[in-house]
N, C-alpha and C positions, 0 to 999 in steps of 0.2 A: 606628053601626058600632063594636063591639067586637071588637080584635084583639089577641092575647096572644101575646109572644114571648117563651121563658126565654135565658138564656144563663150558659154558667158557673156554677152556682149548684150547694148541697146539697140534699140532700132528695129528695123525689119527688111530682110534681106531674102530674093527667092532661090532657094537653090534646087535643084534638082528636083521644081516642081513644088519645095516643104519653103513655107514661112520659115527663117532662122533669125534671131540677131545678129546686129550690126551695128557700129559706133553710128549715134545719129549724125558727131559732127565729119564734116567731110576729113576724110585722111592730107596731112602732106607728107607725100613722097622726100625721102629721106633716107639717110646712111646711117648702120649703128652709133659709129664715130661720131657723127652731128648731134644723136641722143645722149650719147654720155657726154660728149664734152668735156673741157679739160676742167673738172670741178668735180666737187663730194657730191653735189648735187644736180641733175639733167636740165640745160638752159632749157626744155620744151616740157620740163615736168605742165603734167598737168593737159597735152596736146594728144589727138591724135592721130598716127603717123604710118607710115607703107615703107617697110624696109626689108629689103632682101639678105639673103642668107641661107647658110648651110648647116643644117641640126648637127649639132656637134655631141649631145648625151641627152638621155632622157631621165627626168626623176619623176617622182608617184605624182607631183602635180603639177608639171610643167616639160621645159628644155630648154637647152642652150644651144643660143643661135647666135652662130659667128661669121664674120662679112668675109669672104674670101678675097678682095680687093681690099686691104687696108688703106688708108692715107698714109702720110710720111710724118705727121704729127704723135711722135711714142706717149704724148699726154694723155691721150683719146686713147678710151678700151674700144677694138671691135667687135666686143660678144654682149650680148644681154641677157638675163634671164627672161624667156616668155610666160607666163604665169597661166595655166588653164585651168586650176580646182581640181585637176582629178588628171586620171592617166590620159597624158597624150595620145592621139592615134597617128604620129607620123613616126620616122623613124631614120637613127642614125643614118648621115647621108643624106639625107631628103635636102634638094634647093626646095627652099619658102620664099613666098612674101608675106608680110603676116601685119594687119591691120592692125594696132592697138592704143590703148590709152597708156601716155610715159605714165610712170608711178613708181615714186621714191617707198620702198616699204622698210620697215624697221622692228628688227624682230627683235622680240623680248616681251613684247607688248607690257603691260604698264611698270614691268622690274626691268624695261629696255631704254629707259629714255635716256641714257649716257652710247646706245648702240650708232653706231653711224647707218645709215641707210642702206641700200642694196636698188639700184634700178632698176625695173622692170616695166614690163609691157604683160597689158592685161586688158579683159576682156577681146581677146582676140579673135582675129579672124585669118585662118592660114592658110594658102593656097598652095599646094603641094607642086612644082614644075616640074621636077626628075627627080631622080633616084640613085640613089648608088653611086654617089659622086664621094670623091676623095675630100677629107678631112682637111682645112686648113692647115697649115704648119705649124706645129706647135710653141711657144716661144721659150728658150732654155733660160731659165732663172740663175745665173753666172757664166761663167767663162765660155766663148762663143754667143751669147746671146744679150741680156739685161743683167746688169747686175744690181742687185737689191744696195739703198744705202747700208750701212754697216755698223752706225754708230748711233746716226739720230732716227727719232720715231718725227718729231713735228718742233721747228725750230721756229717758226714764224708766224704763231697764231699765239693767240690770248683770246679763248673763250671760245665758241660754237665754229667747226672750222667747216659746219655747211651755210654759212651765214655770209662767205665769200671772204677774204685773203687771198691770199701766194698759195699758188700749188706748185710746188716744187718737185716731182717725184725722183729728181738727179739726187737729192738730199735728204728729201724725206720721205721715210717708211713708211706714213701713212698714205702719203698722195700714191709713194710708188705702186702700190697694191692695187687702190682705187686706180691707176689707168688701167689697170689689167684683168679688172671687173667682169669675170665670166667669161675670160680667155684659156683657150687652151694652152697649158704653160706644160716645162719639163724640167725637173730637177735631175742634174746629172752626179753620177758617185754620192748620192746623199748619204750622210752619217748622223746616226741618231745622236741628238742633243738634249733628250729627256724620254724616259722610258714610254710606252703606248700607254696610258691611262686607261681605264674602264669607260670613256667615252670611244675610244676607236682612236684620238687623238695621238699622233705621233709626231713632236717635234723633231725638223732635221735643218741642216746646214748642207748647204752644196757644194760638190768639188771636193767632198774629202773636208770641208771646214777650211781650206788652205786663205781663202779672205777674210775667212770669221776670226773674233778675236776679242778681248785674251779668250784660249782654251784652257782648259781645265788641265788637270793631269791625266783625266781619264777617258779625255776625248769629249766632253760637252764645253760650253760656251758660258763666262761666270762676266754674271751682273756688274758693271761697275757704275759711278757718278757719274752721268750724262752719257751713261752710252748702256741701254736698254738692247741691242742685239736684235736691230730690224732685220738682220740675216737670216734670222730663225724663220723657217717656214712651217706650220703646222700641216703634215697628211691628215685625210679625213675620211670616213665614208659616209654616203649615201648615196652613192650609184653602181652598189652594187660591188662593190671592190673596199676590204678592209686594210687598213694598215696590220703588219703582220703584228704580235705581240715580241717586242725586243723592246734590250734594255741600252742605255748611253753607249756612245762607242760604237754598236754597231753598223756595218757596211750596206747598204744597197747594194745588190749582185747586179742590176741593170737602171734602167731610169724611170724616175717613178712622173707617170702623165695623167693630167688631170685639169679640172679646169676650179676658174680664182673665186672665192666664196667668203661669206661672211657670217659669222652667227657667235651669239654668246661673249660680244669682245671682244672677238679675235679675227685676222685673215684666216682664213682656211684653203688648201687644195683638194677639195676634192676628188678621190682618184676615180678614174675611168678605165684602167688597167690591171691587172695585179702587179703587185710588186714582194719583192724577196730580202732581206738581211742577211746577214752571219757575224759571228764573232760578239763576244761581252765580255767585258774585265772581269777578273774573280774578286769577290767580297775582300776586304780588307781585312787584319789582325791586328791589333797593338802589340808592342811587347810587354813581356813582365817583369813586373814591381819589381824593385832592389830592395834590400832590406829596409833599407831608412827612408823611404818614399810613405806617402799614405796618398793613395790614389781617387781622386775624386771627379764622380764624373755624374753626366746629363744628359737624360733619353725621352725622349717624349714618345709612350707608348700604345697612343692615338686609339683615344675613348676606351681602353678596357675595360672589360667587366667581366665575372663569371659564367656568362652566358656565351662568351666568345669561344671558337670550336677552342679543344685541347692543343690542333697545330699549332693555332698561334702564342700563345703559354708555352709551348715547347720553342717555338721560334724566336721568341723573345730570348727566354731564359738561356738557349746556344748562343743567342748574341752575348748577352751577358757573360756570360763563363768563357765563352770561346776566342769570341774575335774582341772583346773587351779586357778577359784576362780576369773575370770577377772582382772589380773593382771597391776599395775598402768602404766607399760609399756612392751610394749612386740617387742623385735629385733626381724624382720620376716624374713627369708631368701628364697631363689626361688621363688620372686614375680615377675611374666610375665606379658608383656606388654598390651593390650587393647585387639589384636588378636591371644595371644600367639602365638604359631608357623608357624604362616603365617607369611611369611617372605617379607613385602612389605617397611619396613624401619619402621614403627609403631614405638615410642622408648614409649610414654605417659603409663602410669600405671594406671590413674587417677579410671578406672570403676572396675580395680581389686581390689583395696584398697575400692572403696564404698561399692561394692556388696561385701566384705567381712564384713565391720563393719557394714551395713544394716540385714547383719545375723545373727551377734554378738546382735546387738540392738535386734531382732527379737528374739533372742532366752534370753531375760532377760539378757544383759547385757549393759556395758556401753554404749553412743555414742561417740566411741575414734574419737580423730583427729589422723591426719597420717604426717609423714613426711618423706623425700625421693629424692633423685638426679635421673632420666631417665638418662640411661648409654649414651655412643654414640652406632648405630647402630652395634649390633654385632661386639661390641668389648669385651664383659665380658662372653663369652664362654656359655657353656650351648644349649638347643636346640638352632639349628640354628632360627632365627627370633622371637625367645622366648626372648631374652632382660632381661631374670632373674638379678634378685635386689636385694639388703638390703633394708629394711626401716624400720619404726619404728610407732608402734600405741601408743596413751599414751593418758589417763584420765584428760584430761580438769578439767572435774566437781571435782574432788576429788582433788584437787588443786594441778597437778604438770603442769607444764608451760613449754614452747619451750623459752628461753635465747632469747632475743632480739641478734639480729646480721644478717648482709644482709643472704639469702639463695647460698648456693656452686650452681654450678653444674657440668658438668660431668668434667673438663678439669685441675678446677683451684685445687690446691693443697690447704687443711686448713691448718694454720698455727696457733698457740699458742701466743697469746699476752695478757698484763699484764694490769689489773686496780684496783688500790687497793690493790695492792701485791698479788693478786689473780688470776688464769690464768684463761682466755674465749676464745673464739673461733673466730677467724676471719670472717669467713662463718657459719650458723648455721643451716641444716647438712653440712657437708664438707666430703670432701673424699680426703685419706690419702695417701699423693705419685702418684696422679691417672697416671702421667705418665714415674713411673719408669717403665723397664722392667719385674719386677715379678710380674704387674699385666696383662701382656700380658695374652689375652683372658681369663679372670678370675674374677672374680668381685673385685671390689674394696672395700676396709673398709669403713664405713659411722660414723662420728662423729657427738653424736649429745650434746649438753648441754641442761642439764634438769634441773628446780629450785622445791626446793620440800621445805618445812618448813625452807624457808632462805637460805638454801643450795643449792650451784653449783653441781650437778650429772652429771658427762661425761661417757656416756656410746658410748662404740666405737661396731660397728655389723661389723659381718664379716660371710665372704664364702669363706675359702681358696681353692686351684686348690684341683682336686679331685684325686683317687687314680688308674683312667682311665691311662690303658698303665702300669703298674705295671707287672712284670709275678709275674704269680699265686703260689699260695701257695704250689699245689701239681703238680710242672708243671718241666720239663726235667732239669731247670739250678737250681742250687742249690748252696749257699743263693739265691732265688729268686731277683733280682736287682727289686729297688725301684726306677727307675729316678725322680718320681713327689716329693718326699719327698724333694730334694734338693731345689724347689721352692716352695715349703710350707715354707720350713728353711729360702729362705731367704723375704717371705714374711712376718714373724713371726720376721725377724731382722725388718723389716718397722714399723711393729704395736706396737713394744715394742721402738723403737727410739720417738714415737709420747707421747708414755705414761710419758716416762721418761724426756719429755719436759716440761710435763705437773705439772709433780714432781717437776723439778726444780724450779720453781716458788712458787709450795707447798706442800710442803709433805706430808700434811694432806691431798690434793685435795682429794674426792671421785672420783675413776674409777672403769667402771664396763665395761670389753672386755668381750666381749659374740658371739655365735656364731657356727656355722659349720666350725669346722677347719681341718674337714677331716682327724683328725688323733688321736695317743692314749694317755692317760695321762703321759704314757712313753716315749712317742717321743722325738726327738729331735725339733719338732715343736715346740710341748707346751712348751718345758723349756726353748725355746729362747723367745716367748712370755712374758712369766711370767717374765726371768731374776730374781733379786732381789727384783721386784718393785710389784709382782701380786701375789696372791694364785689363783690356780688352783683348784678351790672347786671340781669337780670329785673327785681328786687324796685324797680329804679329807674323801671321806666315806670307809667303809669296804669292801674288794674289792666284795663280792657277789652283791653290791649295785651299782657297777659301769658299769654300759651300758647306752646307749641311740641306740643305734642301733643292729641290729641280721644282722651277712652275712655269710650266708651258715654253720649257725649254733653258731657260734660265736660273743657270745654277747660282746659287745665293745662300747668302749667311741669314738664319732667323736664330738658331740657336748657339749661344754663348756661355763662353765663361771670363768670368771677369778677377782680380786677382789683387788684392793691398800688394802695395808698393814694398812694405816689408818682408813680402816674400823673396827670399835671398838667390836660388837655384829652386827650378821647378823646370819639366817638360811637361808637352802638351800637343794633341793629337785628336784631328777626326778621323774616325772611323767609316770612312762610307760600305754598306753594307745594303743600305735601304731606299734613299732617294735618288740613286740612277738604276732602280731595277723597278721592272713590272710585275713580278712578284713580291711582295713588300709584306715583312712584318708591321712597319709603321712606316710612311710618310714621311719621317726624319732621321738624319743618320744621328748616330749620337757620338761624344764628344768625351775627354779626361785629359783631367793637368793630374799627373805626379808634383806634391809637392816633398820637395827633400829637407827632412828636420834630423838638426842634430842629436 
């Protein structure tokens, strides 16, 4: 059986009687292997070319076609994507030869130009030879088959790595992927390494994670300095087969197959199979306060507003009370205006903060009071009209107190002044620099003085800029550029100049900087924060212990507390509860130091 279909193509070609198109320039016969070549980019881009093959999956506007003869060179993918504009008419199994022009494409289009490419053939012409032939072998992504590198992503490039360099794929995560370009691959025993996202996205680790490393305590994979976690494989759908909805930890009951993909900054597999999970860790608890503790803690409880259903008001406020223990103050970060992201100049927070601690109360916990500065209109970034905030809840009844001193708001900068040889607040909350340049469209820090068994407690919240505009981790330029970091850095020189004011006056002062700071315990963020003057409780625990947040598998510290050195005994504790689950009240787990005053 010989059957010929053209699609999209130049030329003119007779088939079955019908004019069709066809590549004007004549085809070379050719092996997939020879198109991709060992490189980001196809030494024949741009040619077009006659190569055989086995339809390995169909998607809405294309399929993938795989050599069933591979070479012995593992640098070389043998699969391609064939590109037809609309639904293929061959079908799993089909041998082809299939006429086309190489073409490197790159999706994102004009927000993609940090994306790496994706090879393809296009304007094709397919000739159908049999049917119902067997599937090449799949290739298993660990033990028995290739193993992904483990630590580095791209060791050997400085700048554009389709511009030619070292492809290394024994070492590095980016090339390993790029040989594998539309191969049919198999992750064997996968274990979820970041909950499925609302894209369908399922990070996993294969073999149970037994190469992967550090693990977490709870069964995912934690970021550290030079080792990014090429291991991590992302599941995907668009051929018809979804990754299931689970959270970190979970098992694969069989092996998830599928073939090797690219979009959005990321490798991808996506599956051709269905696949199944079981098993999730239970949410976490703190325990409770001792008497002489004041417990201070930090949630980011992602874009609130009043218009959010009541669940999540309810699910916050149990975190709170429940698995936090109602802590005597708590820095709240992405707190939205009255209409959240209706964007009518709204700046007031006043019904976001009630209907939060109305839930809080409702769910057995305290009736906190609130404190807080309303930004100026869409000046501290985040959704447009949304107006997100720091602020602060704190227990009245259990005796910690808001410092007598007039109220900031959005404009005037707090300033450190002296009575008693002891420093207090000018404004009480006050916000820190509010009109230097590093806090352009970004939220500002919120000081607030808190009095707790005689003691002055200045605890400073923060939301530094985010890590939006960064390129990606698996993406064409290599070291990936960081621009946002530099104004984290230097909004990190700001909040460490206010602390170290605040020292001057006392050395003993208690400070407690807390918050989303959008970055890792290794950063050069946090170390200019802390300076000499703060501990970075994260960086204190072991590192399997260290996340507050999972991104595309990568579990990692953004949220912190930080702590003066004259804190004498304190504990301290994340809570995960949110960021290894696909059910999420927020995006971030949140965090509390007990500090113990005499």
């Amino acid at each position: 059986m010989v059957r010929r279909v053209t699609v999209a193509a130049t030329g003119l070609l007779l088939v079955g009687g019908v004019l069709a198109s066809t590549p004007a320039q004549a085809a070379t016969a050719a092996r997939i292997h020879d198109v991709q070549g060992a490189a980001h980019v196809s030494p024949l881009r741009g040619q077009v070319v006659s190569v055989p093959g086995i339809v390995t999956a169909r998607a809405s506007n294309g399929f993938y076609l795989q050599d069933p003869q591979p070479d012995r060179d593992p640098r070389t993918s043998e699969a391609i994507l064939v590109f037809t504009g609309s639904a293929p008419s061959v079908a799993v199994g089909d041998a082809v030869t299939v006429e086309g022009t190489v073409t490197e494409f790159r999706p994102g289009g004009a927000d993609g130009t940090a994306n790496l490419t994706a090879t393809q053939l296009t304007t094709p012409t397919v000739t159908v030879t049999s049917s119902g032939n067997a599937l090449p072998a799949t290739t298993v992504l660990g033990a028995g088959g290739r193993r992904p590198p483990t630590s580095v992503v791209e060791n050997d490039a400085n700048g554009d790595v389709e511009a030619g360099g070292a492809f290394d794929p024994a070492s590095d995560g980016l090339d390993f992927y790029e040989s594998l370009e539309a191969m049919r691959v198999q992750v064997n025993s996968a274990v979820a390494a970041g909950p499925t996202n609302s894209f369908n996205e399922l990070p996993v680790l294969g073999d149970r994670g037994r190469s992967a490393g550090p693990r977490s305590v709870r069964g995912g994979v934690v970021l550290r300095p030079g080792d990014a976690n090429p291991e991590r494989i992302i599941l995907d759908d668009g051929l018809g087969f979804a990754p299931p909805k689970v959270d970190v930890g979970a098992t694969a009951t069989g092996p998830a197959v599928g073939v090797v993909s690219y979009s959005f900054g990321n490798v991808k597999v996506i599956l051709t199979a269905a696949t199944a999970f079981s098993g999730t860790p239970a949410p976490e608890t703190t325990r409770a306060d001792a008497g002489n503790e004041l417990s201070v803690a930090t949630f980011n409880v992602e874009n609130l507003d009043p218009s959010d259903p009541p669940a999540k008001f309810a699910r916050l406020a149990s975190i709170i009370v429940r698995n936090l223990r109602a802590p005597d103050v708590v820095a709240l970060e992405e707190v939205q205006d009255n209409n959240g992201a209706t964007n009518d100049g709204t700046v007031a927070a006043d019904r976001t903060y009630a209907t939060l601690i109305a839930a809080i109360t409702a769910a057995g916990g305290p009736v906190y009071a609130y404190r807080q500065i309303d930004p100026v209109n869409n000046a501290d970034g985040g959704e447009p009209g949304g107006n997100i905030r720091v602020g602060f809840l704190y227990a009245a009844d259990r005796g910690v107190s808001f410092a007598s001193a007039p109220a900031g708001d959005a404009t005037t900068p707090v300033a450190v002044t002296t009575r008693g040889g002891k420093p207090h607040l000018s404004v009480n909350p006050g916000r820190i620099a509010p009109a230097e340049a590093a806090w352009a469209d970004s939220r500002k820090p919120l000081v607030g003085e808190f009095t707790y068994r005689g003691r002055s407690v200045f605890v400073v919240a923060n939301h530094f800029v985010s890590k939006s505009g960064d390129q990606p981790l698996f993406g064409r330029f290599q070291p990936p550029a960081q621009p946002s970091a530099a104004k984290r850095v230097q909004q990190a020189t700001l909040v460490n100049a206010f602390v170290r004011q605040l020292l001057a006056v006392d050395r003993q002062a208690l400070v407690a900087v807390v918050g989303d700071l959008n970055d890792f315990e290794f950063s050069e963020t946090v170390k200019t924060v802390a300076g000499t003057q703060l501990i970075d409780l994260p960086a204190t625990l072991p590192v399997p212990e260290r996340y507050t947040y999972v991104f595309d598998g990568n579990s990692q510290v953004l949220d912190h507390i930080l702590i003066s050195r004259s804190v004498r005994s304190y504990s301290y504790d994340i809570v995960h509860v949110n960021a290894e689950y696909t059910d999420q009240a927020s995006d971030h787990d949140p965090q509390l130091v007990r500090l113990r005053l005499p």
